[in-house]
Structure formats: C-alpha cells, structure tokens
C-alpha positions in Angstrom: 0.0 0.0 0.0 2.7 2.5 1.0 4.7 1.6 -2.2 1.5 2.5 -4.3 0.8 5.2 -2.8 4.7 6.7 -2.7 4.6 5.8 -6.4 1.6 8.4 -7.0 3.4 11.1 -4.9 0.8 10.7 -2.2 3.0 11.5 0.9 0.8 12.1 3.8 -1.1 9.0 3.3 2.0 7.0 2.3 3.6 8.6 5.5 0.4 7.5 7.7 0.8 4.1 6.3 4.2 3.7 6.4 3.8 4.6 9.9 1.0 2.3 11.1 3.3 -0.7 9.5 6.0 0.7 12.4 3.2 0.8 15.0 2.2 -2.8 14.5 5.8 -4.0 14.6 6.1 -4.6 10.9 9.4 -3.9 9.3 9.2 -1.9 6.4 10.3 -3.4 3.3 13.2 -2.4 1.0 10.3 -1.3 -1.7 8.4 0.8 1.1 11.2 2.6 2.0 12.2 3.5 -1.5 8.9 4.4 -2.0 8.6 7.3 0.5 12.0 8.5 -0.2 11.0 9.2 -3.9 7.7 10.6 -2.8 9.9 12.9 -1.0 12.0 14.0 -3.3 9.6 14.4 -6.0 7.9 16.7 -3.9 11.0 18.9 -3.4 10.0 21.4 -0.1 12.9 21.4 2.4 11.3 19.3 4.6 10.7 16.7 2.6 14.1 16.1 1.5 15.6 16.3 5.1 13.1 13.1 5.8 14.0 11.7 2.5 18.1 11.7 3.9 16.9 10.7 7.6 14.9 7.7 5.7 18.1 6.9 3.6 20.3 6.6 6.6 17.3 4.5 8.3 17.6 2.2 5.3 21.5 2.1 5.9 21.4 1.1 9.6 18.7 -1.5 9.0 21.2 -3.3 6.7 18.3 -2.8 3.9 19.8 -2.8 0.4 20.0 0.5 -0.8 20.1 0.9 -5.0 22.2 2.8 -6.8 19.0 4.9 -8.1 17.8 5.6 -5.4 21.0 7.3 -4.2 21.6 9.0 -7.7 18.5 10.3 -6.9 18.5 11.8 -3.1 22.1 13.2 -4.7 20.9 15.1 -7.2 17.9 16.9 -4.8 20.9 17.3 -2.0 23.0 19.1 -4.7 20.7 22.0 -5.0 22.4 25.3 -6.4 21.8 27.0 -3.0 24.3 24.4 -1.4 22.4 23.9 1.9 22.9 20.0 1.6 26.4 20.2 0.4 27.3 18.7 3.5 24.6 15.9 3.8 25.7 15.4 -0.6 29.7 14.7 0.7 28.4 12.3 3.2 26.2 10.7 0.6 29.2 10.0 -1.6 31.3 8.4 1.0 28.5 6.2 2.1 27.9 5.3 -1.8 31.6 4.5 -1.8 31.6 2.1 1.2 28.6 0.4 -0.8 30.5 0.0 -3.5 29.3 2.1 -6.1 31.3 3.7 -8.4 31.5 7.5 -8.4 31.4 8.9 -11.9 32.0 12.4 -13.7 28.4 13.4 -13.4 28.2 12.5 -9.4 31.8 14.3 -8.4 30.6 17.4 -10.8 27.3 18.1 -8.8 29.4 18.1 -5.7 32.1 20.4 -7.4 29.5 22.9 -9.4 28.5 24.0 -5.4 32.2 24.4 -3.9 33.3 26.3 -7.1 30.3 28.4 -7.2 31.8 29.5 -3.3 35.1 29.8 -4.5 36.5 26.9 -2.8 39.7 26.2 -4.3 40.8 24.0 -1.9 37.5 21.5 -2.0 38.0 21.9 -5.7 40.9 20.7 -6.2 40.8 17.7 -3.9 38.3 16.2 -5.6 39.3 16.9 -8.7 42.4 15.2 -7.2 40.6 12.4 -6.3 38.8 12.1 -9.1 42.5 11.7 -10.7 43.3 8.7 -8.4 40.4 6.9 -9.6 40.6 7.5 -13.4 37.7 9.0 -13.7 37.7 10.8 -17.0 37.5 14.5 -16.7 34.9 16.9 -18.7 34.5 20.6 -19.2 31.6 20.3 -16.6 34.3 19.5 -14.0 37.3 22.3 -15.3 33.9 24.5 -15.3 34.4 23.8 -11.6 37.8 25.3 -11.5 36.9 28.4 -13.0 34.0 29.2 -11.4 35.8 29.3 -8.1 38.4 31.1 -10.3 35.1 33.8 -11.0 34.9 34.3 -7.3 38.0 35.6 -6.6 39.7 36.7 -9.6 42.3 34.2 -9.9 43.0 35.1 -13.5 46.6 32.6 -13.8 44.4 29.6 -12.4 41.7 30.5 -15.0 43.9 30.7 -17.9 45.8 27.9 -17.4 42.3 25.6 -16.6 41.6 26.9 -19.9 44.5 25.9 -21.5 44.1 22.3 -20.6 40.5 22.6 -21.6 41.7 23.0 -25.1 44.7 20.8 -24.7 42.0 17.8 -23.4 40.1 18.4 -27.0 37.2 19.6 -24.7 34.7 21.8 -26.7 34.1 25.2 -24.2 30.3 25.9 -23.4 28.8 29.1 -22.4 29.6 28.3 -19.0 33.6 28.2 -19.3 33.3 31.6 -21.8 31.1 32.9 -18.8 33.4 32.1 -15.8 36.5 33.2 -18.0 34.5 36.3 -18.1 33.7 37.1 -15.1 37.5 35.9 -13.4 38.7 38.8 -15.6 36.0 41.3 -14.7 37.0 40.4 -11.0 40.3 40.9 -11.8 39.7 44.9 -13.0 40.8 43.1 -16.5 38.1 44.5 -18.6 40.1 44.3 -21.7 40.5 40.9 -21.2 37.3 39.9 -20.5 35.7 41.8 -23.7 38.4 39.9 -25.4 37.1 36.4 -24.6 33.8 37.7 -25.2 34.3 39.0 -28.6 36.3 35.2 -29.0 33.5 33.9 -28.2 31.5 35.3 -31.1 34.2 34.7 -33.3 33.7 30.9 -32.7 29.9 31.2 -33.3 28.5 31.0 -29.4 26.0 32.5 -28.9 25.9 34.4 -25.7 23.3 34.0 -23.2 22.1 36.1 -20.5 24.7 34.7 -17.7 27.4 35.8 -20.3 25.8 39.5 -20.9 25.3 39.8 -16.7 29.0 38.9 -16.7 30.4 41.4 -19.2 28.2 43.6 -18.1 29.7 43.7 -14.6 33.3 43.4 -15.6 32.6 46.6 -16.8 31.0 47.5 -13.8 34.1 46.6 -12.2 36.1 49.3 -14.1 33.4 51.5 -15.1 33.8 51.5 -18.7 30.5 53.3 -19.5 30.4 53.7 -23.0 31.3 49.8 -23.7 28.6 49.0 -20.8 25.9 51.0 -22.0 26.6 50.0 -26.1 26.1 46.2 -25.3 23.0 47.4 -23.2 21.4 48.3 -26.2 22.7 45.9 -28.3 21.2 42.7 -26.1 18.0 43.0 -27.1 18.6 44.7 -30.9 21.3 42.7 -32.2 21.2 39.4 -30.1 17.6 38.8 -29.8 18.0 38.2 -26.5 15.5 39.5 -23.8 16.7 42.1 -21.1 16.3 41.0 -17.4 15.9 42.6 -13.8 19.9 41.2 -13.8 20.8 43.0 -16.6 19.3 46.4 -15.3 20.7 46.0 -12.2 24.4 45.9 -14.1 23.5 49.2 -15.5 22.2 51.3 -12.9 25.0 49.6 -10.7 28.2 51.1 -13.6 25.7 54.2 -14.0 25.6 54.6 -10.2 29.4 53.8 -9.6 30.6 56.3 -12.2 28.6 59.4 -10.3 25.7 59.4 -12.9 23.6 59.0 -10.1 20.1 60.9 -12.3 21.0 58.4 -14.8 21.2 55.7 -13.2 18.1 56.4 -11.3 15.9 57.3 -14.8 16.9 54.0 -16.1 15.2 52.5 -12.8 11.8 54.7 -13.6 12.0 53.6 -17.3 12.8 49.7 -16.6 9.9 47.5 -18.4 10.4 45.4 -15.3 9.6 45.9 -11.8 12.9 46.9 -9.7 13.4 44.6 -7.1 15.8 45.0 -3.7 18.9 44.2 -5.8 18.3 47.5 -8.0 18.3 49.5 -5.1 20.9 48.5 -3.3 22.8 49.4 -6.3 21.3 52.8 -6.3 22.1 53.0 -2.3 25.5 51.8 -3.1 26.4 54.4 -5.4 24.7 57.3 -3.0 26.8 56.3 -0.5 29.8 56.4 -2.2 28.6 59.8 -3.8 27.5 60.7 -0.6 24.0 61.5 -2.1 21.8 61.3 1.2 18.3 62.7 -0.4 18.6 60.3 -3.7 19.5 57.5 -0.7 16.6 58.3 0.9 14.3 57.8 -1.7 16.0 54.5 -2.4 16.0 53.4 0.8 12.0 54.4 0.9 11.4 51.9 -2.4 13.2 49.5 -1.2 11.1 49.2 2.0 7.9 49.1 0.4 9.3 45.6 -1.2 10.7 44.1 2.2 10.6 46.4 4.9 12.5 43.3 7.0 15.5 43.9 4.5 18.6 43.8 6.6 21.2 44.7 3.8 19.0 48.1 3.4 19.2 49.2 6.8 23.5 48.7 6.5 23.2 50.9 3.7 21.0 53.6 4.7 23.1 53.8 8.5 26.6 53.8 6.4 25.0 57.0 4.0 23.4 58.5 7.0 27.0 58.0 9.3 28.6 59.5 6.4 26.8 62.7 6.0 27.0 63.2 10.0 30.6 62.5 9.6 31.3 65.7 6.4 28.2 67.9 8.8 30.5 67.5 11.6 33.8 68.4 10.0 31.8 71.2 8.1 31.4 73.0 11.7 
C-alpha cells in the first residue's frame, strides 16, 4: 500500500501508512522505504528532503539494500544550487563508496559545481584530485568547476591555465567556461581581457546568453567602462535577440551609479519595463553612499522598503549613508 501510494506522490497518506506498518511491529520493506523517499524527493520542499536523507540513513542502519538509483537520486535533490545540503551530498558519496558504487564524472561534478560556485579552491581541487586517483575521465563540466571558483575571486593565472588544458584535453568550451573566463577577468579589473574572450566567443559562433551579458556587463562595472557598458546594453536585445532581465538592469544602474551618474542611473530604474526589485536599489544605495547623495538615498531606501521592509542589507546601507553625512556635517562646523 505505501509503495503505491509513494509511487503516486501521495506522501501524507504514504507517510500515515508507512507509519501504522512501524506501529504494528512490521518492518518496512526495501520497496516501502524506497517508495517514501521518492515521494519525498519528487515533492522537493525542504522538509521533505531532510526526511528523504533521515529515511536513507534509516535504510542504511537496518542493513536494507539501498540501490544505486535511489541514491543518484537523493544526490541530485541534495546538490541544489543554494548548497544547503552540500554537507549531507559529501556524506552521501562516501557512504555510496563504502557500498560499493562507483562515483562517476556526473556525481563528483554536482558536488564540485556548489564548492566552485563558493570559491572553494581548496575543495575543488581535492576532488578533482581524487577524481584523478580513480581515473575517472575529466569533462568541461568538472574544469567548469575550476573556473568558477576562479570567477569568485579573480584568480586570472588559475583560469587561464584551466583553460589551456580545456583546449589541450580536446574539450569543446560551453557558455559556462566563456562565462566564468569572463567574469575571473572582470574580477580581476581586466576589462580588456574579459571583452576579449567575449568577442572570441562570437568569433567561434557561441551565442551568448544572459549569464554571459550579466558577466560582461559587470566586468565593466568593475572598471566603469560606460560607454562599452551602456553599447552592449542596447545591443542585447537589438542585435542578439535576447531578452533584457531585472539582472541585466541592475548591471546598469550599478556602472551608471558607480561612475557618479547617479540621475542616470536612477531614470533607467523609472523607465525599466520590469519591476525593480531589492537588488536594484541596493545598487542605487551603493552608489549614494559612495557619492555621498543622502536625499537620492533616501528615496531608495523608501522603495526599497515598500518591497521588504525586514530587509537587513538596506538598513546597512541607509546607517553607512546617514554615518557619512553626520561625519562631512561635523567636519563642516
């Protein structure tokens, strides 16, 4: 009964019958077990996949045989993007390895996607290290690794040369690699650089997504080159068919706001065919702090409060603009 109903992602009565076979001093089956912890995961909520791991482990202290699937499976739901599981995902590998399964190039990269997306290096390269010891065959999904930890902190020589054995592997670059390349340059204040690998990019008939426009976009940012910023603005949507987002936007008013065109930066807000969310105006508050431009800060702040008024990184940015205009009042008398 629980298996059928697991099967047809009905949890709470799967749980209430996987339950009452507990209460009546029945051990739940192999099948049973796998059956809630799919209905679990399908679902997807937090919760559910923190029952789905305490139900694997279950499984595992039983001595119930746990199937290679199965565990794909619960790995792939505790290798979300946000990295909250990344912990509970290690600990899944090692117990997969005591099982005896073999880790491939797909398992190791889920794990290594989250510790380069932190910047990890160290993580990074052990696994990749690992990986190494037992010959399992590298991809440009697992370099991809490399340089997006390389992205985080603008470690331009460990990006080059990860590209370099990219093309020495005769792996074939996806947007991804272009897009970390990009933004470890932009990090880097290398602006030239980065526009260079874009432009190769095009060259070599990629087309750029948005991830790859955000990233030029801010390695611009990053040096405040307006004219090139503002030119591939408008040329997103003209010339590449591809539609502007609230991310893109936010680059702009972010180099507009940077470079002390605070008006302009604040019309493009007003004129955005999207609504501005918190990230737009903590750009805006940004920029008036550094410009010290308490009144246009203000108003930003105000905006930004009628989206989350509970919006901690607002309130830093208001105090630090209203600290620094105490500050200049002071020294003015």
């Amino acid at each position: 009964m629980a298996y059928i109903l697991g099967r047809n992602n009905k949890i709470s009565r799967c749980q209430d019958v996987f339950d009452e076979i507990v209460r009546n001093g029945i051990f739940p089956s192999q099948a049973v077990f796998t059956a809630l912890i799919k209905a679990y995961l399908q679902e997807g909520d937090k919760k559910y996949i923190d029952n789905a791991w305490k139900l694997y482990n279950q499984m595992l202290q039983l001595g119930l045989t746990v199937s290679l699937n199965l565990s794909e499976t619960l790995l792939k739901s505790l290798t979300c993007p946000s990295g909250q599981w990344l912990r509970e995902a290690e600990e899944l590998l090692e117990k997969m390895k005591d099982l005896g399964y073999k880790i491939n190039e797909e398992m190791y990269t889920s794990v290594l996607e989250i510790h380069g997306k932190k910047g990890d290096h160290y993580k990074v390269d052990s696994i990749i290290s690992e990986m190494d010891e037992e010959y399992v065959e590298k991809d440009v999904n697992i370099l991809n690794a490399v340089l997006a930890a390389c992205a985080k902190d603008g470690n331009t020589r460990k990006a080059e040369e990860t590209w370099e054995e990219i093309i020495e592997l005769g792996l074939k670059p996806n947007w991804r690699t272009y897009a970390y390349l990009i933004q470890a340059y932009g990090k880097a204040s290398l602006p030239n650089n980065a526009w260079r690998i874009f432009e190769k990019m095009k060259v070599e008939g990629r087309k750029p997504d948005f991830i790859t426009f955000v990233s030029i976009l801010n390695a611009c940012n990053q040096s405040l080159l307006i004219d090139k910023g503002h030119s591939l603005f408008e040329s997103i949507k003209e010339d590449y068919d591809t539609m502007l987002t609230i991310e893109h936007h936010t680059c702009m008013v972010g180099l507009l706001g940077q470079a002390g065109h605070l008006e302009s930066a604040l019309e493009m807000v007003k004129e955005m065919p999207l609504w501005p969310d918190t990230g737009v105006w903590h750009c805006l508050l940004d920029a008036c702090s550094k410009w010290g431009n308490f009144e246009l800060g203000k108003t930003a702040f105000e905006k930004a409060m009628q989206l989350d008024d509970k919006d901690a990184a607002s309130y830093l940015r208001i105090l630090r603009i209203y600290a620094d205009a105490e500050f200049f009042q002071k020294g003015a008398t």
